[in-house]
N, C-alpha and C positions, 0 to 999 in steps of 0.2 A: 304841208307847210310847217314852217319850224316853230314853237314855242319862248318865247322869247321870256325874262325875268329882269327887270332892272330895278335897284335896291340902291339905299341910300342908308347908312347904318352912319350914325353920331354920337360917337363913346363918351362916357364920363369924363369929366375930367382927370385928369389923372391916370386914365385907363385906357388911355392909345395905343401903347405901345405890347399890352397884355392882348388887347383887340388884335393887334396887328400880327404877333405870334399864333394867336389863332386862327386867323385869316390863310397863313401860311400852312398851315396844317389842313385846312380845307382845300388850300390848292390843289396841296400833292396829292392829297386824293380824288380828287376831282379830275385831274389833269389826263386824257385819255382814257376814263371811266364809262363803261356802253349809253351810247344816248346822250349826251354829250358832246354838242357841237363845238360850242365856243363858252369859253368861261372866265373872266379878265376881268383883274379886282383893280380899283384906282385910287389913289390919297389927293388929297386936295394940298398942293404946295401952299395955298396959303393959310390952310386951317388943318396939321395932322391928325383931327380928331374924326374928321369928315371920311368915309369911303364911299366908293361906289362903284356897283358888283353890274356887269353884262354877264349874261347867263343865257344860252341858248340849245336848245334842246330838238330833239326828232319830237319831242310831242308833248302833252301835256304829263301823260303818265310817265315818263322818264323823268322830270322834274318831281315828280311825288315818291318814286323811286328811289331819287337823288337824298330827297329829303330826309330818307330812314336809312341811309347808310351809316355807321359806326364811326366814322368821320365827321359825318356834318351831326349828328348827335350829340359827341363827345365834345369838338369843337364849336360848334356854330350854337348846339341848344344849351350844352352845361358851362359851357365856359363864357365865349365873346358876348350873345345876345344881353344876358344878367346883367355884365358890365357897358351896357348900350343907355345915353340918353334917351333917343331915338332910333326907330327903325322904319322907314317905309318901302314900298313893294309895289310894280306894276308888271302886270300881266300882259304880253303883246301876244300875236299871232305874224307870220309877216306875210305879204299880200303883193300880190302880185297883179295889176290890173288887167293886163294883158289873158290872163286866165280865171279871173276874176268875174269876168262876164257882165 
């Protein structure tokens, strides 16, 4: 079953648009990267300060993988996170009943 990440990241004020060049830099590298199912970042039309990350993965170790790459370090830890009001983060699994049991 796949690993799933859904995030809710809320910039400073003033610091949207810094977030969002970073954001972009984590795409590209994320984008077709091993272990890496699905990965789609979203703006909120009515508040640019708002995003929200789907992140889906082969497992849980591909996500902690994901996380030490020179990409998500450079962008996600030194640059956008610092200039973040807020950050939250949930953890899924996805499930399937039918095999489920």
């Amino acid at each position: 079953m796949a690993y799933t990440v859904c995030a809710t990241w809320v910039a400073k004020e003033g610091e949207e648009e810094a977030v969002a060049r970073a954001l972009a830099h984590i795409l590209a590298g994320a984008r077709g990267a091993p272990g890496i199912l699905a990965y789609q970042f979203h703006r909120d039309p009515q508040d640019p300060r708002r995003f929200f990350f789907y992140e889906q993965y082969v497992d849980a170790a591909a996500y902690d993988r994901h996380l030490g790459t020179p990409y998500v370090l450079e962008h996600a830890f030194g640059d956008a996170i610092p200039r973040l009001e807020s950050r939250e983060r949930t953890f899924w699994e996805t499930w399937d009943p039918a095999v489920a049991g």
